[in-house]
Structure formats: C-alpha cells, structure tokens
N, C-alpha and C positions, 0 to 999 in steps of 0.2 A: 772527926769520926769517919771511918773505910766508907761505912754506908752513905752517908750524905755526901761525899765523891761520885757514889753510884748514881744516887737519887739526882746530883745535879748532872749530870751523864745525860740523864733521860729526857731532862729539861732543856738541855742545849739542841740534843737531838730534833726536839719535838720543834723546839722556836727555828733551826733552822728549816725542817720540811715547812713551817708555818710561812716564813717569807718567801719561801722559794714559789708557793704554789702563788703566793699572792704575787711577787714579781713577774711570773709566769702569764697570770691572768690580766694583769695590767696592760704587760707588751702585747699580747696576742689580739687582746678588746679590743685596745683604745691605740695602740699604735701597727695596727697591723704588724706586725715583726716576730720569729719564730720567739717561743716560750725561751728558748736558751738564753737569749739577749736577757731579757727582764732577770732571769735565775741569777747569772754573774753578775747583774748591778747590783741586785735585793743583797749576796753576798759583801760587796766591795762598800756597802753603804752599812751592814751591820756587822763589819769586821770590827775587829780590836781597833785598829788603828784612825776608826771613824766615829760613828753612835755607839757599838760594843765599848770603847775606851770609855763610858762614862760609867760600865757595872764594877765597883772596887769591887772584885773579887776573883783572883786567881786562878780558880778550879778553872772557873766556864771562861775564863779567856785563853787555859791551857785548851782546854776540848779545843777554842776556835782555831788556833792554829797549828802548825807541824812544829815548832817551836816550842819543845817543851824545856825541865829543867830545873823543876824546884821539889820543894818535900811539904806537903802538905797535912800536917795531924798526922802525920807519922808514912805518910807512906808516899812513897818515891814515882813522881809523877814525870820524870823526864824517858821513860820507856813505857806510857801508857799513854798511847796515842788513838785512843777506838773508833776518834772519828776519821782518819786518816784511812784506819782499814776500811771503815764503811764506805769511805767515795772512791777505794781501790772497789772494792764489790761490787760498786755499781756501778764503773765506768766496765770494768771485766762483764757483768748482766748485760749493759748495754751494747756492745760489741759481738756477745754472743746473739743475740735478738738481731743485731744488722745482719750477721753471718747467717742467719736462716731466714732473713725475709730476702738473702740476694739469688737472685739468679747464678748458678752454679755455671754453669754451661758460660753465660753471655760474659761470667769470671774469666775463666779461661779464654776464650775467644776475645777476650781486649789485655790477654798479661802483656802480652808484649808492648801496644802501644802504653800502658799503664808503666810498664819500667822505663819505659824508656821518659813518659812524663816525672818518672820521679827521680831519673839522674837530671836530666834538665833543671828537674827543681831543687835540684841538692848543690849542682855546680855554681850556677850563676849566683843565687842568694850567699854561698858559701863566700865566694868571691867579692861581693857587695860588703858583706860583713866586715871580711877581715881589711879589706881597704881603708874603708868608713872606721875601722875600732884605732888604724896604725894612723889615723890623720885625729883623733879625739882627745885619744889617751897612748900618745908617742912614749909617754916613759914608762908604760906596762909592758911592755915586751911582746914577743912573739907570741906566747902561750896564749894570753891574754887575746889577743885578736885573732888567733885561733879557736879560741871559747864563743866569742862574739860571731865567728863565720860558720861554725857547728849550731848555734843557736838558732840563727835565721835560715839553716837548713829543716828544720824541724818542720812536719806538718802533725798536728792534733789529732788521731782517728777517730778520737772518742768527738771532739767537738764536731768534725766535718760528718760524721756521722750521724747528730744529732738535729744538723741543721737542713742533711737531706731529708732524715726522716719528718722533720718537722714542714718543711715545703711539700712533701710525699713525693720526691725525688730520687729516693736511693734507687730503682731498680730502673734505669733510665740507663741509655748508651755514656754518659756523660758521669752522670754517679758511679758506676761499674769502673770507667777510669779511673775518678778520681780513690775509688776506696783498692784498687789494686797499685796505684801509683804512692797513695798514704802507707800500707802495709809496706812496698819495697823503702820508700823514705824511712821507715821506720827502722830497717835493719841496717841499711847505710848510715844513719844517720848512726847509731849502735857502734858503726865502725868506728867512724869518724872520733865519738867520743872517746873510744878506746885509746885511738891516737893522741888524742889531747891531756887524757888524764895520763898517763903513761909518760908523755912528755913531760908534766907538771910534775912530775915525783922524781922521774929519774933525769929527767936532761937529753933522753934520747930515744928515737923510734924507733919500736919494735916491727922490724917490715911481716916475720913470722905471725907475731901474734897478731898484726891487724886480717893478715888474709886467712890464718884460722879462724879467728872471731868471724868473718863473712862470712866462710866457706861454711862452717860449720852451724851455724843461725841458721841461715838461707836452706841449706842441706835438712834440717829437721822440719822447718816451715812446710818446703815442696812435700816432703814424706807423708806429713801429717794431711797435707789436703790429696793427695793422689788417694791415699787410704780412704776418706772419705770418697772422691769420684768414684773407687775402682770396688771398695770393701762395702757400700753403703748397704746391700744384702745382707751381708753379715751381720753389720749393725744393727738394724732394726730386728733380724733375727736372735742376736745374742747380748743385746743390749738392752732395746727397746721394749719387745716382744714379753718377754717374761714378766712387766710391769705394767701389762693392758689392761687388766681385767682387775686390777687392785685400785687403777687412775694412778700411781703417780712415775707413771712413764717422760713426763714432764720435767719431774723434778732431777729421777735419773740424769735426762739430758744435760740439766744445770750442773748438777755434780762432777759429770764428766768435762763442763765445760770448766769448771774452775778447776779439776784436776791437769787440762790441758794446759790451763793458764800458767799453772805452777811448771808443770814441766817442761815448757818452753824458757823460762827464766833461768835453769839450768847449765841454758847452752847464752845465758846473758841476753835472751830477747825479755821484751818489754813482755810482762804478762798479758796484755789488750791483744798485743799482735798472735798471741793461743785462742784469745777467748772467740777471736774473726774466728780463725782458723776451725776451732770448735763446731761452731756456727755453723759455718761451709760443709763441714762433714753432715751435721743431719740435715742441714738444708737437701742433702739428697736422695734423703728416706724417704720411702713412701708414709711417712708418719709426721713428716713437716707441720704439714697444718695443725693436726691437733697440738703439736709443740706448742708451737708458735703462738695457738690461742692462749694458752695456759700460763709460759712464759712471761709474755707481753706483758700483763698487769703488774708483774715483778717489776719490770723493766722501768714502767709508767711511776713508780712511787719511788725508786731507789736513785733514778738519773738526778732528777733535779736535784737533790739531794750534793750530788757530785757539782754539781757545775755552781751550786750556790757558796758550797765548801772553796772551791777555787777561787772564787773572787772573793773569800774573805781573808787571802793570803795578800791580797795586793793591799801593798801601803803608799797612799799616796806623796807624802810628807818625803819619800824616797823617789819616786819618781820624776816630783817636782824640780829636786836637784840635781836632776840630771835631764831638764828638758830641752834642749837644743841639741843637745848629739840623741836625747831620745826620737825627735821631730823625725831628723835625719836618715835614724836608722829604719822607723818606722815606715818612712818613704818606700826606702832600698827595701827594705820585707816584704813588703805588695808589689812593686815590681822586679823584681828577686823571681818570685814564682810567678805572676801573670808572664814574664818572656818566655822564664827557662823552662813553665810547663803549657804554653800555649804552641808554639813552634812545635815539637812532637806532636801534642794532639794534632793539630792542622797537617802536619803532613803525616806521620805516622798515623794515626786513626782515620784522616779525613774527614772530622769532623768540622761543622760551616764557623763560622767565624762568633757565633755566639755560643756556640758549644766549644769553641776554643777558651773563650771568655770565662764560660762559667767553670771548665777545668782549672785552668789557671787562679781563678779566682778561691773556689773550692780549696785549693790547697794552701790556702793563705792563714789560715789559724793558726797559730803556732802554740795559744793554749799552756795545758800543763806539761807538755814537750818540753817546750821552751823553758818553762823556768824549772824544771827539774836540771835541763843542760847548766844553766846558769848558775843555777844553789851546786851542781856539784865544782863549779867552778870558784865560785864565791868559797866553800870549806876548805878547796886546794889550796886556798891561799893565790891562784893563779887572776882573778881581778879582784877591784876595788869595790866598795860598796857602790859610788856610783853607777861602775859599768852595769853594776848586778842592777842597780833601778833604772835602768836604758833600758837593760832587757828586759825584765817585768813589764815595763812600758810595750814593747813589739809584742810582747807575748798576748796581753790584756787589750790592746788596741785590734792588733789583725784580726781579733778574735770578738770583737764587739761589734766590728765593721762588717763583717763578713756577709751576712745575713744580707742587708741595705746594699751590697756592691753584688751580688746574684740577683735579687727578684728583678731587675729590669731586662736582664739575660733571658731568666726562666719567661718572664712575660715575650719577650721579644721572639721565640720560639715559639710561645705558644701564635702570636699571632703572623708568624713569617709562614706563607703557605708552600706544599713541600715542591720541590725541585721536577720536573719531567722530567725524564729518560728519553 
C-alpha cells in the first residue's frame, strides 16, 4: 500500500536522526572527538550492508541507500530517493550557516593564499593517484587512473566544515584558508571531472569545454560573492528588511540560500559551493546575527542527519577486497594534501608550521566528494568495482581520521606562545 511506503519513510528518517544523535553523544563524552566522527560510524554500523542487512524489508533498505530500483505494492521506487534529498538539504543548511558565521573580509584577504592551497592540493594528490591506480590496476587504462587521481583531488566542504565548527575553529586565520582553498578545490576539482567523464564517453579531450566549464563556474562564484561584499545594503534593504517585523526574515535568507544553491549547478558547480557563497553574502548585512541565531538550530538537527546518511553508503564487504591498493592509496591521500597544501600556506600565507599542519591536514577529507567522483566513474563503466572500494576506503578513512590528526595541531597553537616583533 503507497501509504505505508510513506509511513515507513518517517520511520527510517526518525531511526536515522536516533543514531546519529547517539553516535554524536558517545564520540563527543566518552572519546573526546568532534560529533561528526561518531555520526559516520553510527551510519557505517547501521547501514544495509552491516546491522540494517538483518531488517528483510525492501522499502527501508531502499530509504537507506542511493541505490534504489525495484517496485514495491505498486509503485516505483527506483526514482524515489527522499532521503538522498534530505542529506542534499542539509549539507546545502550547513554550508550556508558556515558562510555566515565566517569572517567576510579575513575571506578575501587570505583568497589568494587559499587558491593557491588548493591547486597545491589538487596537483600533487592528482599525481599520487594516477601513479598509484597505473601500478594496481595496469589493465584499466588511462581513464581509470585518471578517475582514481580526480578522486584524491577532492576535499569535503561540507565535512571540513563540520569538523572546524565542531573544534570552534572556522573563523581562525587557518579555517579562513582552508574553507577558501576547499571552495576553489571544488570548482577545479568540477574541471578535472569534466575531463575524465568526457574522456570515458568519447575517447577524447575537449580542451574547449574544460576551460569553459572553469571559466564560467569560477566567473558566477566571484559574481555572486562581490554582490554580496559590494550589494549587502541592498540586501538587507530589499531582501531582508521587509520580513522584520513579521520574524521570518530568517527564513527568507534560507530560501535564497537554497535558490543560490540551485543556480550555481547550472553552470555545473556543486550546489554546497552556492549555499558557502549564499552565506557570505548576508554574512555582510547588518542583520547577520539575528540570522544566524535563528538559522543555527536548523543547522543543528539536519547535519547529522547528512553525515550519518553518508556512512551508511559504505559497504565494507567491498572495501575489504580491495584492501592493499586501498592501504596505499589511502597513504598517498593524506600526504597528497598535507605537501601540496602545506608548502603554499607556509610560504604564501606565512603561516608557522602548525598552522601549516592543520591546513594541510584540514583539507584531507575527501568525504561525499570522493565517492560522488568515483560512483560517477564506476556507472561510466570507466573502473572496476574494486577500484570503486579503494576509493570508498580514501574517501571514509581521510574522513574518519581527520578530527584525531588536527587536535594535537589546534592544541599545539593553543600552547606555542606568540612570536615578538
């Protein structure tokens, strides 16, 4: 029957917020370690593929994954994904809420060393990858180790986001980097992909379409946040203003920020990289604060939600069989991004050697980035299911570790006394 589809809808929903908060509470107690860590295990432990694989019943192991595809009591359940859009919603909230708790100004005054951390972090990992995928898996071809060097290009905004705010690091010289260096990784990275699926279809590179596809990403990116720097009078006059006195001036803001989201995917960016951008713009109203109160709480209930969703995509049973070239790559992914984005921060930034550290380090999540690159590599046909659970493995690992390879950083700053002049 349609309705108990719905009903078991609401059920899945509910069990997953149920573990997430308790995975949450656990890590944060009893292992000191950001809420995100415990959120992705509590997932990965009641995925289908683990404790979920023991409820015979179809519906709610369709909810749990992206993987849908069958018909149930009559009605077609391979384009009815609602949990999928829920943890899009709320990594889009979450992104929007970092873009208004950051510092506008200290944005732009580190873009530069921030690009420049994230071609460092695009090249080298790039490079690690496809070397490492052409010594694994020699009879995949080119394509194939170009998927695997696009993959460990990849940095999470929504994870490294989560894990500053969770330390209460985002508005730091160091956070400011790393979320201006994950934003430009993110449209490169957009490139790059372009390149590969293109290649996987046709055989050949479209030199055209890849420097369109930058120019023109990059090009609506700057637009949207200068209008925000230069327009934010406007905003709060023609946006904000007229929803004061009713309260849900608030909500306005979200609606435009998921409007942003949407219109940024247009031009082929990742919707997250709208919803920063969203962010940024009333980050510079005079109306921030009360946003941001009101926001927030959204924020607070929808995230975990996302990050417990994510680990319930990882199947272990796939990763296992491919754990030696997973070890491997895994390696090359954290030192991938601690070279290629420590070296700019230290000279470009000038930032001291543990603030090199924890940029580097920061950009090491690879996340739902990662296996987004990968699943659309795995449908091309261009790797093998193995490669596909190597990458799952770099994606779920950088991203489990992350947390544990910062706090001795963040600690070691707090207790290095500052420099004289």
């Amino acid at each position: 029957m349609e309705h108990e589809i719905y009903f078991k809808f609401i059920l899945s929903f509910a069990l997953i917020l149920i573990f997430a908060r308790i995975g949450g509470e656990v890590t944060e107690r009893y292992l000191k370690q950001p809420a995100v860590v415990g959120e992705l295990v509590a997932g990965i432990i009641i995925s289908p593929f683990a404790l979920g694989g023991f409820i015979n019943d179809p519906v709610i192991l369709n909810f749990a994954t992206i993987q849908g595809g069958f018909v149930e009591n009559g009605v077609d359940l391979q384009h009815f994904a609602p949990m999928e859009i829920i943890s899009q919603i709320a990594v889009i909230i979450l992104l929007f809420v970092a873009g208004l708790e950051t510092d506008v100004r200290a944005f732009l005054r580190h873009g530069i060393t921030g690009t420049l951390v994230a071609f460092g972090g695009v090249i080298v990992p790039f490079g690690l990858g496809y070397f490492a995928a052409m010594k694994f898996f020699p009879h995949l071809g080119m394509v194939a180790w170009l998927f695997m060097g696009a993959t460990l290009t990849a940095t999470s905004i929504g994870i490294t986001v989560r894990i500053l705010m969770d330390m209460k690091r985002l508005n730091t010289r160091e956070g400011t980097i790393i979320l201006v260096g994950a934003v430009v990784d993110d449209i490169i990275g957009l490139v790059i992909l372009s390149v590969v699926v293109s290649m996987a279809e046709t055989g050949e590179l479209d030199v055209w379409g890849v420097v369109r596809t930058g120019l023109v990403g990059f090009g609506v990116w700057f637009a949207l946040l200068m209008l925000g720097v230069y327009g934010h009078r406007y905003i709060s006059r023609f946006i904000l203003q007229p929803f004061k006195k009713s309260g849900t001036m608030p909500i306005i803001a979200i609606i435009f920020g998921l409007l942003i989201a949407y219109i940024v995917t247009l031009v082929d960016l990742h919707p997250v990289v709208g919803a920063y951008v969203a962010g940024l713009m009333f980050a510079a109203a005079a109306e921030k604060e009360e946003i941001l109160e009101k926001t927030r709480p959204i924020m607070l209930f929808l995230a975990p939600f996302f990050f417990t969703y994510l680990g319930m995509q990882v199947d272990l049973g796939l990763v296992w069989s491919a754990i030696v070239p997973a070890v491997v790559l895994i390696v090359l992914a954290i030192i991938g991004k601690l070279v290629g984005c420590y070296i700019p921060a230290r000279l470009a930034g000038r930032v001291p050697h543990a603030g090199g550290m924890i940029v580097g380090i920061g950009m090491v999540p690879r996340g739902e980035v990662g296996l987004i690159i990968a699943g659309v590599g795995l449908v091309a046909g261009a790797i093998d299911r193995e490669l596909f659970g190597a990458a799952v493995a770099v994606s779920m690992v950088t991203t489990l570790i992350t947390p544990a390879m910062l706090k001795p950083f963040f600690r070691k700053q707090r207790t290095t006394p500052p420099r004289r002049s």
